[in-house]
N, CA, C and O atoms as a Tripos MOL2 file, in Angstrom:
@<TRIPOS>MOLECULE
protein
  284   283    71     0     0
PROTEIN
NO_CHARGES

@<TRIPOS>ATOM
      1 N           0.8420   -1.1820    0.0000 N.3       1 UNK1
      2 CA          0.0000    0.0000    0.0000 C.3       1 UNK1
      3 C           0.8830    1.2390    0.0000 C.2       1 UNK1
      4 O           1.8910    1.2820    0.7040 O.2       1 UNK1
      5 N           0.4920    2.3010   -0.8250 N.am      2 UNK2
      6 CA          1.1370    3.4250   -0.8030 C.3       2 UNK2
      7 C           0.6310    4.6410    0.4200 C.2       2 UNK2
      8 O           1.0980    5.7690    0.5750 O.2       2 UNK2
      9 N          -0.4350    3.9870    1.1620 N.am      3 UNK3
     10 CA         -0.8450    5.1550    2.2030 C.3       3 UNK3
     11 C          -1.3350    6.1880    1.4800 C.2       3 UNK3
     12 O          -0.8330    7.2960    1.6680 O.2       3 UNK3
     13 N          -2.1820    6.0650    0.7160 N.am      4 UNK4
     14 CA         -2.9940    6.8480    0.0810 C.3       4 UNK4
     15 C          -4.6940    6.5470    0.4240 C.2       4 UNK4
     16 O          -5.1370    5.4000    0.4730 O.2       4 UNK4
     17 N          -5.2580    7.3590    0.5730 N.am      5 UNK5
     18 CA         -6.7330    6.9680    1.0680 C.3       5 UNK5
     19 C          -7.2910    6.5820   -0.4810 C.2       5 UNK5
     20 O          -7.2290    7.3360   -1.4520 O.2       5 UNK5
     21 N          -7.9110    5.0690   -0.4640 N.am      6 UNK6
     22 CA         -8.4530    4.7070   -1.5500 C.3       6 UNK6
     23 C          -9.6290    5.4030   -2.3490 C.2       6 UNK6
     24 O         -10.3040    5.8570   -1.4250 O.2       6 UNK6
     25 N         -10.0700    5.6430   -3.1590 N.am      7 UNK7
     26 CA        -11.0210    6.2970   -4.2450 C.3       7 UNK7
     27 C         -12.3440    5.2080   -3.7440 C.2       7 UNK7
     28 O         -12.4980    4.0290   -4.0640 O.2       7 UNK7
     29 N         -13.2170    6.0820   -2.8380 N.am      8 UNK8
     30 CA        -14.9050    5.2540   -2.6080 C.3       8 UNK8
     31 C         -16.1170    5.6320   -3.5610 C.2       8 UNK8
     32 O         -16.3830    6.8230   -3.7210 O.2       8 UNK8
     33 N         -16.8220    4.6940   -4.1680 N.am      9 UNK9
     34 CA        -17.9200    5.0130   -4.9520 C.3       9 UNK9
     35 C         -18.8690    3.8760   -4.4280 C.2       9 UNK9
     36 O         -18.6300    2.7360   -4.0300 O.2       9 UNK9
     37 N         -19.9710    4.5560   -4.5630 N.am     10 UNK10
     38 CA        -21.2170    3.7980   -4.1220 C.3      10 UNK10
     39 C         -21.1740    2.4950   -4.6160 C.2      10 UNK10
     40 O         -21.5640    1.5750   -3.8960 O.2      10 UNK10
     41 N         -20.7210    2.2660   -5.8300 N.am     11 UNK11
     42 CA        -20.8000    0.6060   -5.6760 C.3      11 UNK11
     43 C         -19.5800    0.2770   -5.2500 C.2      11 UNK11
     44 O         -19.7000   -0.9480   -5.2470 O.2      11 UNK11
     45 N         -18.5730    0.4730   -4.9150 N.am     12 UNK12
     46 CA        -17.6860   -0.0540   -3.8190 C.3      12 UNK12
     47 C         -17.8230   -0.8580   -2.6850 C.2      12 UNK12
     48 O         -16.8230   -0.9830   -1.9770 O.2      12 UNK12
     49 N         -18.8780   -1.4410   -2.3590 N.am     13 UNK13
     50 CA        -19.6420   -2.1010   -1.5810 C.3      13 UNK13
     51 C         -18.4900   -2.8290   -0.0530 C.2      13 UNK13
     52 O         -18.6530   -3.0390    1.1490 O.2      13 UNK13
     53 N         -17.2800   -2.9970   -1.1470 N.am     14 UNK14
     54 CA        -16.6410   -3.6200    0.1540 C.3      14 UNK14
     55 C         -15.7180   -2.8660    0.8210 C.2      14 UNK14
     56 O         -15.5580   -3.0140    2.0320 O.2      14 UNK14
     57 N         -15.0070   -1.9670    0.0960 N.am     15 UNK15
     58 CA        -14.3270   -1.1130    0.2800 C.3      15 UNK15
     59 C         -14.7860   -0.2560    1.4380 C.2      15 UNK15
     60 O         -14.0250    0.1340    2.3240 O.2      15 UNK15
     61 N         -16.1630    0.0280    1.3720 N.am     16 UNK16
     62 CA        -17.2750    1.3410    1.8230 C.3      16 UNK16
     63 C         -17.3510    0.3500    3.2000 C.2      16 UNK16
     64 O         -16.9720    0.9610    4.2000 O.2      16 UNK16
     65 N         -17.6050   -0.5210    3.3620 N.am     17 UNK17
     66 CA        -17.6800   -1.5450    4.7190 C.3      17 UNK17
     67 C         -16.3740   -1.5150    5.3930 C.2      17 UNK17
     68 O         -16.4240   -0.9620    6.4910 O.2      17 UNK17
     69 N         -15.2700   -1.9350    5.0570 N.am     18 UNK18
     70 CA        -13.8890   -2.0920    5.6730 C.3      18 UNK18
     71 C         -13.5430   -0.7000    6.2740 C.2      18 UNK18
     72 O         -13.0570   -0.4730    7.3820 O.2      18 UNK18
     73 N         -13.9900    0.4150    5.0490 N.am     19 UNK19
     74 CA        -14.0320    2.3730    5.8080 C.3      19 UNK19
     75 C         -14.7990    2.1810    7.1940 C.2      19 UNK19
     76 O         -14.3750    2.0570    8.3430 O.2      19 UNK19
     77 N         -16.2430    2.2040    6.5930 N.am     20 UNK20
     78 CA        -17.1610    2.2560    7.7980 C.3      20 UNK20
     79 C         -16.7700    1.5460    8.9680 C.2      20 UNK20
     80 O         -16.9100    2.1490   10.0320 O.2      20 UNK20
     81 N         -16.2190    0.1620    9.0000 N.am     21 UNK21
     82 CA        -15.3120   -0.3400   10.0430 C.3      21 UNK21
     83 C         -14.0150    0.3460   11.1630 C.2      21 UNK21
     84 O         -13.8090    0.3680   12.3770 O.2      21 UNK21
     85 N         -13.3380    0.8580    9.8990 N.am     22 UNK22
     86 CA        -12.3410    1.3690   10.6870 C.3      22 UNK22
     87 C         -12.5370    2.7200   10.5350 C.2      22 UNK22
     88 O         -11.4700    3.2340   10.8720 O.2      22 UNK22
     89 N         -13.4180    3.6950   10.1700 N.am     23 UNK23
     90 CA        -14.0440    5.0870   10.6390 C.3      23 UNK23
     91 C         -14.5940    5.0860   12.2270 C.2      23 UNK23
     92 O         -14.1410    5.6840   13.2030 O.2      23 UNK23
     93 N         -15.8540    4.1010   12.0970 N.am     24 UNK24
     94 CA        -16.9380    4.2600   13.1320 C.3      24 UNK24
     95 C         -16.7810    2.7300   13.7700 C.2      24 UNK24
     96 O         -17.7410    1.9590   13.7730 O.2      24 UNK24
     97 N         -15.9050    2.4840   14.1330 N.am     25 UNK25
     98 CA        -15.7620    1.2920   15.1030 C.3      25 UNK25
     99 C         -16.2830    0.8560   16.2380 C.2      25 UNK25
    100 O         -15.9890   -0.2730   16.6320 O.2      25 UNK25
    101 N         -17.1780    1.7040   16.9880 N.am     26 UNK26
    102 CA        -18.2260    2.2680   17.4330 C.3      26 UNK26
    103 C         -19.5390    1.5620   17.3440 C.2      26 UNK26
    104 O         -20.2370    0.9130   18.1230 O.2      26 UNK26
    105 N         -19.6140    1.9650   16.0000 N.am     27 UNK27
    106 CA        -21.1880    1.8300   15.4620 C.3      27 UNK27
    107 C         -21.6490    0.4020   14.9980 C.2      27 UNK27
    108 O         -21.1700    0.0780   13.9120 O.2      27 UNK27
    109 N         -22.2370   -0.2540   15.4170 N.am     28 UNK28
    110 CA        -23.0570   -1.2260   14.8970 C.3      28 UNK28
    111 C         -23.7310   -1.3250   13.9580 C.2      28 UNK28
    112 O         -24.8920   -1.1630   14.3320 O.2      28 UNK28
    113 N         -23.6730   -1.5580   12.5840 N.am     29 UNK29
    114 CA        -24.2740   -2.0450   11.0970 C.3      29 UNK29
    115 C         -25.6700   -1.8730   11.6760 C.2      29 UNK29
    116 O         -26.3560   -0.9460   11.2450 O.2      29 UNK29
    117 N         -26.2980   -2.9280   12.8980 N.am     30 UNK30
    118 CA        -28.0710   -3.1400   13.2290 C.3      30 UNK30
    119 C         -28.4500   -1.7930   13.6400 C.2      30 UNK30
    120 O         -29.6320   -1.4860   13.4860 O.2      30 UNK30
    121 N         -27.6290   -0.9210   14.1470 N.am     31 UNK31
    122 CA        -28.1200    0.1250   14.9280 C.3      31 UNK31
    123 C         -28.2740    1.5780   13.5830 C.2      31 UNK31
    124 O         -28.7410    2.6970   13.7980 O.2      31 UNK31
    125 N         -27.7960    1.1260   12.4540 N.am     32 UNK32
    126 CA        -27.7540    2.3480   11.6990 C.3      32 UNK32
    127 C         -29.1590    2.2940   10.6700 C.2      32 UNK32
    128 O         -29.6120    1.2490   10.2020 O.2      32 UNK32
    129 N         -29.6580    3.5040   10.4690 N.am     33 UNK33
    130 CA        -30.4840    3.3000    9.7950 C.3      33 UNK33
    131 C         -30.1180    3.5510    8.2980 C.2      33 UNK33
    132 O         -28.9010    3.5460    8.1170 O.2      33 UNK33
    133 N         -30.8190    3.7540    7.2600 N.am     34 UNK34
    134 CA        -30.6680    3.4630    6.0270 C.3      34 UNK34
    135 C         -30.3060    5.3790    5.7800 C.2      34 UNK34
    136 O         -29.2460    5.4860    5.1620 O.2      34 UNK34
    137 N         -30.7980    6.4800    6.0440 N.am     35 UNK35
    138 CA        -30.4950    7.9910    5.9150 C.3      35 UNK35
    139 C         -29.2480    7.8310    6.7560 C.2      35 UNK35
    140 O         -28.3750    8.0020    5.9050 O.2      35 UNK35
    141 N         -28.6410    7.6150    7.8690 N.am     36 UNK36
    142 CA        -27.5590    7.5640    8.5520 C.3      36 UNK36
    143 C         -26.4440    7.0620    7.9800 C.2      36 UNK36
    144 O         -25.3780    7.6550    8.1450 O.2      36 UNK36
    145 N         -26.5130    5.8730    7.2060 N.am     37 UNK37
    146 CA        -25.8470    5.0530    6.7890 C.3      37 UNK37
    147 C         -24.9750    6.4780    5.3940 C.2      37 UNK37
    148 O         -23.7940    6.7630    5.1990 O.2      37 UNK37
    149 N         -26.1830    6.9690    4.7860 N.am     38 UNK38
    150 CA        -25.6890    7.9160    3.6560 C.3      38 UNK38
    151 C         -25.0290    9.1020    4.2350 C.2      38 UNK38
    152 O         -24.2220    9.7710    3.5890 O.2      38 UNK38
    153 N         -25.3040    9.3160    5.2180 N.am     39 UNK39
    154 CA        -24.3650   10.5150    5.8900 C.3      39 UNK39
    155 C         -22.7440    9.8400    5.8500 C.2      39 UNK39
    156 O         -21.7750   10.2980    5.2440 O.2      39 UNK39
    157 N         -22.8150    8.5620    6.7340 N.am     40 UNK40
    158 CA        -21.4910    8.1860    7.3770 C.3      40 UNK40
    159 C         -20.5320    8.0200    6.1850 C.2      40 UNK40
    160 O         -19.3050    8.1100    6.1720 O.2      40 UNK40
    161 N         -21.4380    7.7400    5.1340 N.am     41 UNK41
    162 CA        -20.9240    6.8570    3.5990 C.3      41 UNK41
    163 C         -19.9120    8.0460    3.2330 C.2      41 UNK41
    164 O         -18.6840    7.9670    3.2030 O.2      41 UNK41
    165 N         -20.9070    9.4400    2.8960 N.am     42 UNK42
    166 CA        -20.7450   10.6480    2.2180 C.3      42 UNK42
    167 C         -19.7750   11.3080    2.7510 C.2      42 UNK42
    168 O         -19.1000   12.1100    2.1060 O.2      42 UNK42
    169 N         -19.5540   10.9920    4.2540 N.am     43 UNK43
    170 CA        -18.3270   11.1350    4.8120 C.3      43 UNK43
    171 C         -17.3420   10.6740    4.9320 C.2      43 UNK43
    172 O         -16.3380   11.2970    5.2790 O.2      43 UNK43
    173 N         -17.3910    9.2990    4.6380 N.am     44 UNK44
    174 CA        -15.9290    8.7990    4.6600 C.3      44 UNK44
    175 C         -14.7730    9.2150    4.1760 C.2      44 UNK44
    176 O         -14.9730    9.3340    2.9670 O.2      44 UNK44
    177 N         -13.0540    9.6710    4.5450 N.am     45 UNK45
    178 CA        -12.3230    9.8670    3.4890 C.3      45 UNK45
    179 C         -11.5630    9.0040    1.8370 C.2      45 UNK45
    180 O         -10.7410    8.0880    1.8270 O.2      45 UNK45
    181 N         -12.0500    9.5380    0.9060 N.am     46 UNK46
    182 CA        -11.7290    9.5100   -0.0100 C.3      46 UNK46
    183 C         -13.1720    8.6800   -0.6740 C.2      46 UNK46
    184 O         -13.0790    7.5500   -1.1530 O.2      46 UNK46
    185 N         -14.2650    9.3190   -0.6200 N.am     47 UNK47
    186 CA        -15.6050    8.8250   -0.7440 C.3      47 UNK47
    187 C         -15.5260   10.2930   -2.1530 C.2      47 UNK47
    188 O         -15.5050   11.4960   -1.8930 O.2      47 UNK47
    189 N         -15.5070    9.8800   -3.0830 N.am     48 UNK48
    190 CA        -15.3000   10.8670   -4.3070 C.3      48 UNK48
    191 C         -16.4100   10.0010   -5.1440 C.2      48 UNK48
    192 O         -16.0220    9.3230   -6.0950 O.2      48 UNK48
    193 N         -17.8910   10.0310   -4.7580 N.am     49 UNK49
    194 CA        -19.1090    9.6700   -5.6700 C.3      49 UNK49
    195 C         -19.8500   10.9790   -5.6510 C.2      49 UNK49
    196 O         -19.5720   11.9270   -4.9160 O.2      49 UNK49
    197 N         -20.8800   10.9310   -6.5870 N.am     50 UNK50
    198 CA        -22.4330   12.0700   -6.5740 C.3      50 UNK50
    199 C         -22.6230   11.5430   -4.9310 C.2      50 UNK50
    200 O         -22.1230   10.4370   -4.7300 O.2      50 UNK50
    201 N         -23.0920   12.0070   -4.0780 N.am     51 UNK51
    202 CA        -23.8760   11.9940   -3.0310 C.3      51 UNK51
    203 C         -25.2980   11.5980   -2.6200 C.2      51 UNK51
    204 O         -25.7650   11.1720   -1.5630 O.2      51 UNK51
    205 N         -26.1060   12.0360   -4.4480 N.am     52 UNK52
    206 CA        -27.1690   12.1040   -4.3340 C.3      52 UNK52
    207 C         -27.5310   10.9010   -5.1910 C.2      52 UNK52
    208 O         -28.7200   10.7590   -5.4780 O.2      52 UNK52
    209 N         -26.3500    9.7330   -5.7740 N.am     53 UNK53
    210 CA        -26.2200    8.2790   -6.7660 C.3      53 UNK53
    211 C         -26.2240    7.6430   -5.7920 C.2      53 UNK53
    212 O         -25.2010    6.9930   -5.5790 O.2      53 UNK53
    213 N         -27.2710    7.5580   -4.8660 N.am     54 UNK54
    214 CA        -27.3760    6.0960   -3.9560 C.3      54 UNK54
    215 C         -28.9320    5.4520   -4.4700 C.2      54 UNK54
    216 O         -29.9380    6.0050   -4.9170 O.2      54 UNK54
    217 N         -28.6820    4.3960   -4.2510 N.am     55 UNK55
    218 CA        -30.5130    3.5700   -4.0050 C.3      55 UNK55
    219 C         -30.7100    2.7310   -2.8820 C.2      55 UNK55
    220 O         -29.7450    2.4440   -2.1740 O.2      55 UNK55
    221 N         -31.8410    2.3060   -2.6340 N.am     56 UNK56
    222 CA        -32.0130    1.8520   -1.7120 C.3      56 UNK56
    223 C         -31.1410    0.5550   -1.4680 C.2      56 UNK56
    224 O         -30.6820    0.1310   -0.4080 O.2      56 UNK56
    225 N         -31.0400    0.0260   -2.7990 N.am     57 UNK57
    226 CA        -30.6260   -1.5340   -2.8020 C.3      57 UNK57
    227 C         -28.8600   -1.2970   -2.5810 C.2      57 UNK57
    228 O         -28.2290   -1.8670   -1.6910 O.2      57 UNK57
    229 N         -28.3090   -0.4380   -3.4840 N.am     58 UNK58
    230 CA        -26.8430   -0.0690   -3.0260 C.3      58 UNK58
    231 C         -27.0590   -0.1300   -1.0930 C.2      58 UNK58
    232 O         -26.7090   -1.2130   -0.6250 O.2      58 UNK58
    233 N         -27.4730    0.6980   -0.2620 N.am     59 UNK59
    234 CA        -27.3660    1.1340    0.9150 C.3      59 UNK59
    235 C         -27.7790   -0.1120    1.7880 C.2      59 UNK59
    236 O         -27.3510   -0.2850    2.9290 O.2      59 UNK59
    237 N         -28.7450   -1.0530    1.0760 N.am     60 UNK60
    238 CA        -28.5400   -2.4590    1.8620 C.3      60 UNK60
    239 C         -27.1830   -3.4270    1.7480 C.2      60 UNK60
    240 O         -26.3140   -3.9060    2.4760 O.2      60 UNK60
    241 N         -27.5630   -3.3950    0.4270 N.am     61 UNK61
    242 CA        -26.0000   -4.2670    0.1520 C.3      61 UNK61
    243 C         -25.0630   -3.9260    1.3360 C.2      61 UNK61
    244 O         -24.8110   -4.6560    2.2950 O.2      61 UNK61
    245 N         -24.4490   -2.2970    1.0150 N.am     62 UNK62
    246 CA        -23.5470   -1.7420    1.9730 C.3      62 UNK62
    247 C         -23.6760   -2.3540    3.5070 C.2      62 UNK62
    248 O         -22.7590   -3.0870    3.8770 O.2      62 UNK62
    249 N         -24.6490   -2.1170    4.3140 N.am     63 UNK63
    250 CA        -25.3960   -2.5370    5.7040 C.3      63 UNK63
    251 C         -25.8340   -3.9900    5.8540 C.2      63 UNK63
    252 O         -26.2030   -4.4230    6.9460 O.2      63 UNK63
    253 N         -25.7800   -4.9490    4.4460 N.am     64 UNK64
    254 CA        -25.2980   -6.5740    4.9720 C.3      64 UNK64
    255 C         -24.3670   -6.9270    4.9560 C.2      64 UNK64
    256 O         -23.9780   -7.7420    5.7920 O.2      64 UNK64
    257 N         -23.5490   -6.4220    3.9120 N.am     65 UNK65
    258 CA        -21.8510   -6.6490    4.3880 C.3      65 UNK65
    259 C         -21.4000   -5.9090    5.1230 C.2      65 UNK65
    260 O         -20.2990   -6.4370    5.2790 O.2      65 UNK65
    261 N         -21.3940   -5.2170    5.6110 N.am     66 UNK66
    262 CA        -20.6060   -4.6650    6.7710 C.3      66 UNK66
    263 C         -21.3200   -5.6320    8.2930 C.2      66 UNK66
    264 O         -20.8930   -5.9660    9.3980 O.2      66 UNK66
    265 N         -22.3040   -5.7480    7.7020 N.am     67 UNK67
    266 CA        -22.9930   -6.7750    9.1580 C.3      67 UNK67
    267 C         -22.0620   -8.2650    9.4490 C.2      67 UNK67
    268 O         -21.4610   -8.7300   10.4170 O.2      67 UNK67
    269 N         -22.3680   -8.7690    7.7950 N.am     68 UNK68
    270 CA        -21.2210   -9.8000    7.8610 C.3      68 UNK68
    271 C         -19.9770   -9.3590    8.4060 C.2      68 UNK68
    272 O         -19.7590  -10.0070    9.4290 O.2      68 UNK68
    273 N         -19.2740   -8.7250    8.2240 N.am     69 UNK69
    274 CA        -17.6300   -8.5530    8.1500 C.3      69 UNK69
    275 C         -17.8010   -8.3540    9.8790 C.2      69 UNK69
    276 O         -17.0010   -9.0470   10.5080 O.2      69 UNK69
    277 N         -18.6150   -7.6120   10.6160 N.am     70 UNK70
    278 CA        -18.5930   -7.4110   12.1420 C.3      70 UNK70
    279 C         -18.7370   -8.5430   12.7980 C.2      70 UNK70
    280 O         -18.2700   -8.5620   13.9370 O.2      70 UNK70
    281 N         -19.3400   -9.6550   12.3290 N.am     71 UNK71
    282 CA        -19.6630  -10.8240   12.5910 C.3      71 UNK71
    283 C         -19.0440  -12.0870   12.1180 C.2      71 UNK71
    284 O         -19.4990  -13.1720   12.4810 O.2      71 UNK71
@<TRIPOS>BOND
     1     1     2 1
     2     2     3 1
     3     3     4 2
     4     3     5 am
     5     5     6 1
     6     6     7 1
     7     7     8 2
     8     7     9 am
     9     9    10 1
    10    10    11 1
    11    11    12 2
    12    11    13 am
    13    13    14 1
    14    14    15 1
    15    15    16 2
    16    15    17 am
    17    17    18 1
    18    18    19 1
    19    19    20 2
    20    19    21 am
    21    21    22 1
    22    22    23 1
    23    23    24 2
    24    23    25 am
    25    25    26 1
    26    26    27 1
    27    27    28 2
    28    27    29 am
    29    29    30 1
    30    30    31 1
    31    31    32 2
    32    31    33 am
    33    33    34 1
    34    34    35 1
    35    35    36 2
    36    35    37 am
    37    37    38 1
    38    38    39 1
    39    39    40 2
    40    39    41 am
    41    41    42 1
    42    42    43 1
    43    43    44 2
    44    43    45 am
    45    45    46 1
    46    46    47 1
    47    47    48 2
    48    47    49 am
    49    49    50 1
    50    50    51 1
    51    51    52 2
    52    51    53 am
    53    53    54 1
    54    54    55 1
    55    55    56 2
    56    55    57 am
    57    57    58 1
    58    58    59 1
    59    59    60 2
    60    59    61 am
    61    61    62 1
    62    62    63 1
    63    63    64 2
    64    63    65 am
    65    65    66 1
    66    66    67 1
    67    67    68 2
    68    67    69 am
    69    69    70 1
    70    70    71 1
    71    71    72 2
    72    71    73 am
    73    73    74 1
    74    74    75 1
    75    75    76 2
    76    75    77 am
    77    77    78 1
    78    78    79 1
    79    79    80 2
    80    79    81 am
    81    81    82 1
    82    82    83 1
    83    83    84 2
    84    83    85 am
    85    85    86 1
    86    86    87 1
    87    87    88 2
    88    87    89 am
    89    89    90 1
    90    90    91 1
    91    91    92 2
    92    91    93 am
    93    93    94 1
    94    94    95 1
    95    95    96 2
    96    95    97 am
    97    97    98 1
    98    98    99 1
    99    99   100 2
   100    99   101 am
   101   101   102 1
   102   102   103 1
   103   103   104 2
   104   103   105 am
   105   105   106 1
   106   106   107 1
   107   107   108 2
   108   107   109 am
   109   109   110 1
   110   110   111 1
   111   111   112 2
   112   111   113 am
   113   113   114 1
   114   114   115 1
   115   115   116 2
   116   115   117 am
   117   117   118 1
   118   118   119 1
   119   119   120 2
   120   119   121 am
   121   121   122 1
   122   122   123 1
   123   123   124 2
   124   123   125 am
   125   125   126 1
   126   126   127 1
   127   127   128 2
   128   127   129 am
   129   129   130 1
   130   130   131 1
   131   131   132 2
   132   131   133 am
   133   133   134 1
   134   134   135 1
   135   135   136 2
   136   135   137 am
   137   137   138 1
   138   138   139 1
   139   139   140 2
   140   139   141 am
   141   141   142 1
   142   142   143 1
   143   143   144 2
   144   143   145 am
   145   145   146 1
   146   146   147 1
   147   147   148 2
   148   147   149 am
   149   149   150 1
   150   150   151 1
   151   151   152 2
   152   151   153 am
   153   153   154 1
   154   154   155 1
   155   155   156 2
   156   155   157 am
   157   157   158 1
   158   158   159 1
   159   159   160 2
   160   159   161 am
   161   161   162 1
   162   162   163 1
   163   163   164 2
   164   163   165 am
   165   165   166 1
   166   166   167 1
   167   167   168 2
   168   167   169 am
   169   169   170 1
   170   170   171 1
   171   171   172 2
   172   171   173 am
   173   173   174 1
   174   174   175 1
   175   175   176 2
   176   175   177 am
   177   177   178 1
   178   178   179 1
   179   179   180 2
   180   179   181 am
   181   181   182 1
   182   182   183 1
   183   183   184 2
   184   183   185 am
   185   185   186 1
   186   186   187 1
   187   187   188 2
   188   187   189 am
   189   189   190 1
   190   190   191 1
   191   191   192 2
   192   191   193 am
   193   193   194 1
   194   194   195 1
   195   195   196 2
   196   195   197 am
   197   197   198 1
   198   198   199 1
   199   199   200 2
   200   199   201 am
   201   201   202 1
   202   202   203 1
   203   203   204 2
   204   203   205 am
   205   205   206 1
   206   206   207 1
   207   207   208 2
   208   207   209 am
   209   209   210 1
   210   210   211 1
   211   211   212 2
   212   211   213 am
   213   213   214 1
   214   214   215 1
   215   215   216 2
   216   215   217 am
   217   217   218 1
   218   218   219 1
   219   219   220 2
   220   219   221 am
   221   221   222 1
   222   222   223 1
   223   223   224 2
   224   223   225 am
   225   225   226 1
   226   226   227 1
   227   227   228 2
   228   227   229 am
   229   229   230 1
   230   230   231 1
   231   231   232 2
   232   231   233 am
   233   233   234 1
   234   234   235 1
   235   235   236 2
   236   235   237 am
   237   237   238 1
   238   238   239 1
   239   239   240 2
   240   239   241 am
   241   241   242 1
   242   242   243 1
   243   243   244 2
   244   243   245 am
   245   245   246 1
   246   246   247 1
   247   247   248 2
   248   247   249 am
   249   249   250 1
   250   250   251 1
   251   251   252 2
   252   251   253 am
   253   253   254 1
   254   254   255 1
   255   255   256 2
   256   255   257 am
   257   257   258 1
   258   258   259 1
   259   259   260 2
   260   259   261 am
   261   261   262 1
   262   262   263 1
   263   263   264 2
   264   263   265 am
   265   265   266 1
   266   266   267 1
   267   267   268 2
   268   267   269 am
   269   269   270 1
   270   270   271 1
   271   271   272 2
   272   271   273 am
   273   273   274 1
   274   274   275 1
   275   275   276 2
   276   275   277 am
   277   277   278 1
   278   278   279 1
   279   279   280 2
   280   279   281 am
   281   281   282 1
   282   282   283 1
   283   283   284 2
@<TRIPOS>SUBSTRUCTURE
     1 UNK1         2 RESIDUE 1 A UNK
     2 UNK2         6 RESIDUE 1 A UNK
     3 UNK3        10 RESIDUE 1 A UNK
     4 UNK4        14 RESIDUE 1 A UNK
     5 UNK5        18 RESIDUE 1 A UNK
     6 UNK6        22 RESIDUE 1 A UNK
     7 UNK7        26 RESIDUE 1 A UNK
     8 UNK8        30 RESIDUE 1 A UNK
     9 UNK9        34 RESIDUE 1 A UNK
    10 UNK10       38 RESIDUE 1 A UNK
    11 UNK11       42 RESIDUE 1 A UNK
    12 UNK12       46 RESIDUE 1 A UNK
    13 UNK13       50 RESIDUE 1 A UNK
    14 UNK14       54 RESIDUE 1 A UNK
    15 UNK15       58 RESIDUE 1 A UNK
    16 UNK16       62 RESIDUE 1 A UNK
    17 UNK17       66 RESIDUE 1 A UNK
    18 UNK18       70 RESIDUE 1 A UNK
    19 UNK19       74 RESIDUE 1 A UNK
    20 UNK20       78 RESIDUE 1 A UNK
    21 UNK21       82 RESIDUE 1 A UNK
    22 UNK22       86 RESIDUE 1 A UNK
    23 UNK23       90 RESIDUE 1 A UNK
    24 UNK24       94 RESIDUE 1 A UNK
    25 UNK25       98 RESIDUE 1 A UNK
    26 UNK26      102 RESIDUE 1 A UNK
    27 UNK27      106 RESIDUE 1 A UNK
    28 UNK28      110 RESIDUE 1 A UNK
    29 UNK29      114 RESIDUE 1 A UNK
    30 UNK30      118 RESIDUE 1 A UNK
    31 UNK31      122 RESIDUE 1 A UNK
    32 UNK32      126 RESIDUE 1 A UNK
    33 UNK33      130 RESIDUE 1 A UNK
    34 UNK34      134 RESIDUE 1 A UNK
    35 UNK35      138 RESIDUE 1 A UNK
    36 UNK36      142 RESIDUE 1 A UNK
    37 UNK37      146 RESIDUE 1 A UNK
    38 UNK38      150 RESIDUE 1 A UNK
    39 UNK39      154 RESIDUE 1 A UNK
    40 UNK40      158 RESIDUE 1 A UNK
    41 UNK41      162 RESIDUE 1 A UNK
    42 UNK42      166 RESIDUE 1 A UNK
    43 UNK43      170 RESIDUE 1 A UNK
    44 UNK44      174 RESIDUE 1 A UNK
    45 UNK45      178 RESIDUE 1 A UNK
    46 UNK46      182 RESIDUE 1 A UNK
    47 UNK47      186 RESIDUE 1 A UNK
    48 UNK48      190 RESIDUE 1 A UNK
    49 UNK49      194 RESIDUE 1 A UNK
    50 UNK50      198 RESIDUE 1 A UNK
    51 UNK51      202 RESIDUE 1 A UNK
    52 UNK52      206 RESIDUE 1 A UNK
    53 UNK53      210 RESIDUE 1 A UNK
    54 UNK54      214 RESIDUE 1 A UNK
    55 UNK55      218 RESIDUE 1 A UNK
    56 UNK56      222 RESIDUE 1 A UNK
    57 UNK57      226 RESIDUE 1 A UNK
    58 UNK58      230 RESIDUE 1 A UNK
    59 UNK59      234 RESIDUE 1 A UNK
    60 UNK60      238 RESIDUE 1 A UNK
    61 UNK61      242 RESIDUE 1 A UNK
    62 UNK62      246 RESIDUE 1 A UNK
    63 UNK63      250 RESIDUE 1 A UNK
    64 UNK64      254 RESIDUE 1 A UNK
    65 UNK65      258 RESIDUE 1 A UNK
    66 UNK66      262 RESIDUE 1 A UNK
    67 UNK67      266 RESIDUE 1 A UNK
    68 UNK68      270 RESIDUE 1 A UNK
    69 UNK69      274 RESIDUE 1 A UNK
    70 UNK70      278 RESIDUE 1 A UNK
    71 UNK71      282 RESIDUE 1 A UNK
């Protein structure tokens, strides 16, 4: 790795989980809701998508794998 923060886009699905992991280590996948989830996303560093290119089905995907990976 060059220690560069990786390039996140909404379908990044796994990438966006392993962030959310080691961002909010904290937070529990069950405890987030589906609008929360797009905040934390939109925040992550190096999250360089539209903001407003999510769907519902992207933002689950995101919130079952990250459920898996905690588990």
């Amino acid at each position: 790795m060059d220690g560069r923060t990786p390039e996140l886009y909404w379908d990044s699905t796994y990438a966006i989980c392993v962030a959310l992991m080691e961002q909010y280590p904290h937070k529990s996948p069950i405890d987030v809701g589906l609008a929360e989830l797009v905040e934390l996303v939109i925040a992550l560093p190096g999250f360089d998508d539209d903001p407003d290119m999510y769907t519902e089905r992207i933002l689950l995907d995101i919130q079952n794998v990250w459920y898996e990976e905690c588990n």
